[in-house]
PASEBA-1860 file (N, C-alpha, C; in nm, 3 decimals):
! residues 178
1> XXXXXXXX> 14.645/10.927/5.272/14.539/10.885/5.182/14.410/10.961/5.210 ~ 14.387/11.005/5.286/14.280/11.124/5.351/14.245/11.204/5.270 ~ 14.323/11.301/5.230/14.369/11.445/5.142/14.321/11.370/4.963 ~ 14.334/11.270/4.944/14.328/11.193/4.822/14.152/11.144/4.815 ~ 14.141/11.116/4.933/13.996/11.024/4.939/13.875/11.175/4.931 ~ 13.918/11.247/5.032/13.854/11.381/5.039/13.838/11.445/4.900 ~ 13.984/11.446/4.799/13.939/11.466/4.677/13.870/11.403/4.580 ~ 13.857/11.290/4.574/13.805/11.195/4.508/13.621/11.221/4.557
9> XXXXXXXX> 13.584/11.239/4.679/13.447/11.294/4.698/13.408/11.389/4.668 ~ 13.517/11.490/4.622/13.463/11.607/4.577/13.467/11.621/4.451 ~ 13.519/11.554/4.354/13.494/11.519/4.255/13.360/11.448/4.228 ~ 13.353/11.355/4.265/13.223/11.265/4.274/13.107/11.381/4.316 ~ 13.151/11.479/4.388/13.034/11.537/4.432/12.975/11.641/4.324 ~ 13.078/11.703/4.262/13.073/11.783/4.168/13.018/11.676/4.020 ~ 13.045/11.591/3.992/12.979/11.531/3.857/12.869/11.512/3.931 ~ 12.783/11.399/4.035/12.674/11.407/4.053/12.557/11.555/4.056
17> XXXXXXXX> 12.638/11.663/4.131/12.539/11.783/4.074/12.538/11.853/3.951 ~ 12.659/11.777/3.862/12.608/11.833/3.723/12.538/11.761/3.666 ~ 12.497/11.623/3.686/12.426/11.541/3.616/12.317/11.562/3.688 ~ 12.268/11.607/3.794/12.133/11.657/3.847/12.082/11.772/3.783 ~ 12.192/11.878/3.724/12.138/11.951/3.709/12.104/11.961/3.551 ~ 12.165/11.845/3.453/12.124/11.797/3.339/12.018/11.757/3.341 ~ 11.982/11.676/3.441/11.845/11.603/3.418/11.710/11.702/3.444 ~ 11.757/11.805/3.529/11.664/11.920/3.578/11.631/11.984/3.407
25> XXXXXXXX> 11.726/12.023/3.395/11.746/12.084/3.225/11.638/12.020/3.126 ~ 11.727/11.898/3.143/11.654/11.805/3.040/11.526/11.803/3.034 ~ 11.455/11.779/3.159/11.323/11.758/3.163/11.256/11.834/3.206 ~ 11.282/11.972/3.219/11.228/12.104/3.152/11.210/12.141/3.024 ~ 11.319/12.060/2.958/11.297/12.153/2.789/11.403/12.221/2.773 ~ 11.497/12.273/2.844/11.552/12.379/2.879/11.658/12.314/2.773 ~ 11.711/12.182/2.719/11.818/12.184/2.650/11.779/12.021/2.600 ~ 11.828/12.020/2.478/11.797/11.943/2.375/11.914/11.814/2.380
33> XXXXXXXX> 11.860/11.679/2.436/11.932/11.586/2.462/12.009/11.529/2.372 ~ 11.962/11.511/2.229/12.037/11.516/2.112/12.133/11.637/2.082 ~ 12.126/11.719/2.084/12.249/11.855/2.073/12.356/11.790/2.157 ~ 12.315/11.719/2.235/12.439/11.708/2.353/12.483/11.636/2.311 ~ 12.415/11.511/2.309/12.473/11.400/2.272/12.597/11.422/2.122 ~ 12.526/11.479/2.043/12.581/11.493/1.890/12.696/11.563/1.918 ~ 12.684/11.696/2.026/12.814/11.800/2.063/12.942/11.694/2.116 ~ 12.871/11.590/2.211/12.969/11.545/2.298/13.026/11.412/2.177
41> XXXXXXXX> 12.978/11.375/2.122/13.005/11.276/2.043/13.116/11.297/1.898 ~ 13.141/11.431/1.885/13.170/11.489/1.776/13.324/11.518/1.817 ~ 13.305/11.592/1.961/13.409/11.639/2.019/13.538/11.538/2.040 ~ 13.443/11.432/2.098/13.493/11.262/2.141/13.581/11.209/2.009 ~ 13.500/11.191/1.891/13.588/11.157/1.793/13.698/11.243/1.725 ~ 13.680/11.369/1.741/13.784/11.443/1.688/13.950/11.448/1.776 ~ 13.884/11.428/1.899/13.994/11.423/2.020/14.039/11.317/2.117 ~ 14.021/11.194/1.996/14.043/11.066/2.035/14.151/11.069/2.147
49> XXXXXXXX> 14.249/11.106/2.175/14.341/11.086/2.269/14.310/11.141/2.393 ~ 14.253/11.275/2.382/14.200/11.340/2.489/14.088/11.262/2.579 ~ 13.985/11.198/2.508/13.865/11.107/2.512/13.934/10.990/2.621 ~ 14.021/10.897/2.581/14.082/10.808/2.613/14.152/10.878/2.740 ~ 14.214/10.920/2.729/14.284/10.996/2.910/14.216/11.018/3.007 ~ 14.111/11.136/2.971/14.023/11.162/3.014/13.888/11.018/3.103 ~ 13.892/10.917/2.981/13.852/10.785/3.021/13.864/10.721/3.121 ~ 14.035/10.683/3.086/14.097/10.624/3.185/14.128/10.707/3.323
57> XXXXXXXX> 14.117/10.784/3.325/14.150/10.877/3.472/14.074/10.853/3.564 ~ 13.911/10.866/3.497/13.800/10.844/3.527/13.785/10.772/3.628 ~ 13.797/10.633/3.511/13.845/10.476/3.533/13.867/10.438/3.626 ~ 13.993/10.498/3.649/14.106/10.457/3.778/14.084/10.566/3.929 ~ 13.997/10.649/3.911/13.971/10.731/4.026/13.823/10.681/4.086 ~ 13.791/10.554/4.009/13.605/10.561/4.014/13.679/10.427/4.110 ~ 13.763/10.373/4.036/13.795/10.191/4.123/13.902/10.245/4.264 ~ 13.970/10.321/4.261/14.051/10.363/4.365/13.974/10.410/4.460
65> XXXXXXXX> 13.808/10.500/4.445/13.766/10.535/4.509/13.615/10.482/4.601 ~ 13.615/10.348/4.489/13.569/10.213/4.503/13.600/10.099/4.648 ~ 13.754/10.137/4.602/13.809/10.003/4.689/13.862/10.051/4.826 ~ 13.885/10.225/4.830/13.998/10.278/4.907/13.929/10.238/5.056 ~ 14.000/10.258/5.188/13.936/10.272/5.310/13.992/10.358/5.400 ~ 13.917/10.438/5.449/13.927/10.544/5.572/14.038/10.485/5.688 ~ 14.039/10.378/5.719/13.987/10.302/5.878/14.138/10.331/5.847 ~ 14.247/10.368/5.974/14.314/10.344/6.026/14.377/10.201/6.103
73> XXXXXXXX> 14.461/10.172/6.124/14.469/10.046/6.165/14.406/10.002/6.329 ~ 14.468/10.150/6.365/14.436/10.220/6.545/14.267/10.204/6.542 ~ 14.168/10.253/6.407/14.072/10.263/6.435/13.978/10.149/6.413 ~ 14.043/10.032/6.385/13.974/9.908/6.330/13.973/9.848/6.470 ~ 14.052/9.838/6.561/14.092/9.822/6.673/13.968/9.925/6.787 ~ 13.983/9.987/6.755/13.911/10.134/6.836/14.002/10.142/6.917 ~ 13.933/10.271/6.970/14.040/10.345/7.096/14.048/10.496/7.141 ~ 14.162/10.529/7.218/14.134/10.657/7.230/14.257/10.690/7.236
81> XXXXXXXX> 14.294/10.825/7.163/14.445/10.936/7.131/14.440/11.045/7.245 ~ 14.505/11.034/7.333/14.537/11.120/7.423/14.642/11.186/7.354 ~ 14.667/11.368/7.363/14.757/11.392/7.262/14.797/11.484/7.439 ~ 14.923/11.485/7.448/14.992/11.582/7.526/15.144/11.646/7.435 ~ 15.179/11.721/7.554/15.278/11.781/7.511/15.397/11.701/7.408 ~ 15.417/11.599/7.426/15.514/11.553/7.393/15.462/11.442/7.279 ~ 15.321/11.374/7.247/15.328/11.361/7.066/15.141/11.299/7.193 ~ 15.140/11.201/7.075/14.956/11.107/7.130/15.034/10.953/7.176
89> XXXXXXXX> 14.935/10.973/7.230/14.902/10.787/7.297/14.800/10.729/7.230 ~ 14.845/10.658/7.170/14.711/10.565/7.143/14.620/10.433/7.265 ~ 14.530/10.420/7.323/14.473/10.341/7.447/14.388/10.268/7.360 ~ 14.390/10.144/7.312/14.314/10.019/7.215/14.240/9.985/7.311 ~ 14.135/9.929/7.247/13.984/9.900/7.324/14.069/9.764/7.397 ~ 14.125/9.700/7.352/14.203/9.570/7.403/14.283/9.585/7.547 ~ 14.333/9.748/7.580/14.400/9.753/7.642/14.294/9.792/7.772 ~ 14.193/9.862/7.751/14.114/9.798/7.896/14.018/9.733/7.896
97> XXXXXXXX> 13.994/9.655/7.758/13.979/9.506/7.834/14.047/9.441/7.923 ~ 14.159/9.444/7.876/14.291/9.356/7.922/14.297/9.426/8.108 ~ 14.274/9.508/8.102/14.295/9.598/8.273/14.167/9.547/8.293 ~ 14.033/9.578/8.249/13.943/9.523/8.354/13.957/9.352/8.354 ~ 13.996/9.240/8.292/14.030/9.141/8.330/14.124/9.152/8.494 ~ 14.189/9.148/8.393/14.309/9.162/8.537/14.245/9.211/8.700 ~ 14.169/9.330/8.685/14.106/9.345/8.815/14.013/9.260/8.855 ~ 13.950/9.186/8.694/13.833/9.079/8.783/13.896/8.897/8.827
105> XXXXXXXX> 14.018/8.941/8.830/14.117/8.816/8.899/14.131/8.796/8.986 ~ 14.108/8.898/9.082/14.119/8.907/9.178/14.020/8.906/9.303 ~ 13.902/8.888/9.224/13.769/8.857/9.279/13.738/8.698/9.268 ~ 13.762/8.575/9.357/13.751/8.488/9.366/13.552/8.428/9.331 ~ 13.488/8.556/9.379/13.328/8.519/9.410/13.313/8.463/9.189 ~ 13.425/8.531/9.077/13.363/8.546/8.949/13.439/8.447/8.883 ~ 13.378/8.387/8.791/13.398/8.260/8.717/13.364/8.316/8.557 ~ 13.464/8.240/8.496/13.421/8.336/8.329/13.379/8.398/8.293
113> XXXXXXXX> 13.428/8.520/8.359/13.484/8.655/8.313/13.499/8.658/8.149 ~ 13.412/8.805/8.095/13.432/8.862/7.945/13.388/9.029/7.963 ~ 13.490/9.056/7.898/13.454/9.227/7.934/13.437/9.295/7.779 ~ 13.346/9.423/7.749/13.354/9.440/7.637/13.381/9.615/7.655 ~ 13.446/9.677/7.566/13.444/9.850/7.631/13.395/9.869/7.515 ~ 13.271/10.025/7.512/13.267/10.071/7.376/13.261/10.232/7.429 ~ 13.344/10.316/7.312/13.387/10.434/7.309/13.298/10.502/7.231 ~ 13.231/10.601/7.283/13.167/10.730/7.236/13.260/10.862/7.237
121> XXXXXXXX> 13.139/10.960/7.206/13.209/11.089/7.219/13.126/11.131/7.400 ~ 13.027/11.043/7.463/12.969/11.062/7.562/13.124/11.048/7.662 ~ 13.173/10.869/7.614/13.201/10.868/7.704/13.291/10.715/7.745 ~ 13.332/10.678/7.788/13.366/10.504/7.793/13.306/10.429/7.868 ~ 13.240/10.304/7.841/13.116/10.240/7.896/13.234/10.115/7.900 ~ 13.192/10.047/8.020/13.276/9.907/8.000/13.138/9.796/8.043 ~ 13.111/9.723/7.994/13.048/9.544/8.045/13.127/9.466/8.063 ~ 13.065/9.433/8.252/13.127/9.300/8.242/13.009/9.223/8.247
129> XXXXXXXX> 13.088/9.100/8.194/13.048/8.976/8.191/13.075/8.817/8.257 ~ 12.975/8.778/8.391/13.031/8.701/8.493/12.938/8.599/8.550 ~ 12.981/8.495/8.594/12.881/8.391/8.683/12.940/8.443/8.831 ~ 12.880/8.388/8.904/12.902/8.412/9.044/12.913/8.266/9.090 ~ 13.011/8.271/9.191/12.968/8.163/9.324/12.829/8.157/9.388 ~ 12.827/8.070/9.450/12.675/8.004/9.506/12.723/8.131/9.665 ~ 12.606/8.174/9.700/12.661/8.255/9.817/12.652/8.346/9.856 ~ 12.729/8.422/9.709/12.762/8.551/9.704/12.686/8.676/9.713
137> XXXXXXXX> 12.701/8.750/9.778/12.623/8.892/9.806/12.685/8.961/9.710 ~ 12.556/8.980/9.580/12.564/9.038/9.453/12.596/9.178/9.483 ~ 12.521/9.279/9.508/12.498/9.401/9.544/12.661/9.465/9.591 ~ 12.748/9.391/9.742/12.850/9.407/9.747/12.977/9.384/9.679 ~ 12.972/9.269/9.572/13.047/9.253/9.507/13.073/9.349/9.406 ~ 12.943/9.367/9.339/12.922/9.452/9.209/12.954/9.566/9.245 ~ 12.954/9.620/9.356/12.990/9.779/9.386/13.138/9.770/9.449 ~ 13.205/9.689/9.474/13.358/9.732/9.475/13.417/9.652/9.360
145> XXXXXXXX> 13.388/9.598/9.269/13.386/9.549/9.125/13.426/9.698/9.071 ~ 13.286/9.782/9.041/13.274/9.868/8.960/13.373/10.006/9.027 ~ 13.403/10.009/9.127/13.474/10.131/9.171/13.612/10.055/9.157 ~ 13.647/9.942/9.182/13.798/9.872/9.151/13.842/9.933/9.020 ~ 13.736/9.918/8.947/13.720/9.904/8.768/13.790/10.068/8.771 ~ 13.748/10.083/8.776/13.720/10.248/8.767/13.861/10.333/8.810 ~ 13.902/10.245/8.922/14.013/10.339/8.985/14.110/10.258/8.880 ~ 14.155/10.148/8.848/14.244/10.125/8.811/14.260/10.163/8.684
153> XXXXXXXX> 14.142/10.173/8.599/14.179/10.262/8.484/14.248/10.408/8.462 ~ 14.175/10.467/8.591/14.224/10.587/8.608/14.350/10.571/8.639 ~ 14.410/10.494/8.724/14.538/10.458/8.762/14.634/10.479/8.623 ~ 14.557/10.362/8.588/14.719/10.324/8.416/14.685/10.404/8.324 ~ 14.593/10.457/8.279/14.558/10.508/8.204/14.492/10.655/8.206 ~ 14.516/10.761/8.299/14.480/10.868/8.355/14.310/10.911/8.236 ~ 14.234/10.809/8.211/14.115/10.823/8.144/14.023/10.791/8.247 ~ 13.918/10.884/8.281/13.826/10.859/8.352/13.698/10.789/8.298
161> XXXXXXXX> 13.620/10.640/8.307/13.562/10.602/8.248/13.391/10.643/8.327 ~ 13.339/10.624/8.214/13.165/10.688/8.250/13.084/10.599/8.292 ~ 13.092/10.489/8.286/13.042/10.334/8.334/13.085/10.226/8.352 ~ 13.050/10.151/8.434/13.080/9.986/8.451/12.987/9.933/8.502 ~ 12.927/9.860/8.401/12.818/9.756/8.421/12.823/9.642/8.404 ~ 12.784/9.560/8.549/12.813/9.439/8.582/12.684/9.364/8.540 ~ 12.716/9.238/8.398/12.621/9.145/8.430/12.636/9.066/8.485 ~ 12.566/9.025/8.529/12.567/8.846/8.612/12.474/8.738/8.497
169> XXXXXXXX> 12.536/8.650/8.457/12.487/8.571/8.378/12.422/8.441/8.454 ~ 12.484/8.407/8.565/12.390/8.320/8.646/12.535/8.279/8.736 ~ 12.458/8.187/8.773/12.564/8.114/8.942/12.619/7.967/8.885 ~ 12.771/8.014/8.923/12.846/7.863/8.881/12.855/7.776/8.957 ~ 12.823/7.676/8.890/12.828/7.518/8.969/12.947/7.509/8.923 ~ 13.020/7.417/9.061/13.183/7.353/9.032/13.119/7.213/8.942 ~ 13.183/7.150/8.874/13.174/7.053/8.783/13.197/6.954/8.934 ~ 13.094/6.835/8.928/13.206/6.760/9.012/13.240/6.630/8.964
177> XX> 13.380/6.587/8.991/13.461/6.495/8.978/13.459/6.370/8.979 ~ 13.453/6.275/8.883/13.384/6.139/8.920/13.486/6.020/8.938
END
């Protein structure tokens, strides 16, 4: 659908600079808005069928090109296509979420855990998102947090990521039990 959508803009692109360059015309002087009208109107009724095709083509390329969408299914998702020898990988933003969870399981000091990744052409940025235990030495946590993060992506996913930034949203109280 690419090859289709691409044409459909270049169409669109080509009537908008002829109608720019009508109106340039026009409102110079350079050509008589009635001649046109009367030329195009004359032509129209003599070649009723042509008129009508021509119409409908229109029609149906103006609403197709209306409604159509780019987005891939991969790209609604986001992600990244590693292409090697042997075809692409697709890596969904879901899938290291899902890995930096998993590594922050294993850190007893973090309590509701939310991670978010967003993909540039810079680079892959991951946030986390965490309470802490009452206690906890922030500074040490957050720095074998963020290198955990880091290696294990590289691990499953031979993608080297450009950040991991730890928020701390505040310190969890255990609920207590009545």
């Amino acid at each position: 659908m690419k090859g289709f959508e691409k044409f459909l803009l270049i169409i669109f692109s080509i009537i908008v600079i002829a109608l720019a360059i009508c109106v340039l015309l026009i409102s110079t002087g350079a050509i008589d808005l009635k001649t046109i009208f009367n030329y195009i109107n004359t032509w129209l009724v003599d070649n009723k069928t042509i008129g009508v095709v021509i119409g409908a083509i229109a029609a149906l390329l103006g609403l197709v090109g209306l409604f159509s969408s780019s987005e891939n299914p991969e790209d609604k998702k986001g992600g990244l296509a590693i292409k090697n020898e042997k075809g692409t990988v697709y890596i969904t933003r879901d899938t290291f979420e899902n890995i930096i969870l998993s590594v922050t399981r294993g850190y007893a000091e973090l309590k509701n855990v939310k991670s978010d990744v967003s993909m540039s052409n810079d680079g892959i940025v991951a946030n986390v998102y965490a309470y802490i235990l009452p206690d906890t030495v922030v500074p040490t946590l957050t720095a074998k947090l963020q290198e955990h993060i880091k290696a294990s992506i590289l691990k499953q996913t031979t993608v080297e990521i450009k950040e991991v930034n730890v928020k701390i949203r505040g310190v969890y109280i255990e609920p207590q039990k009545k």
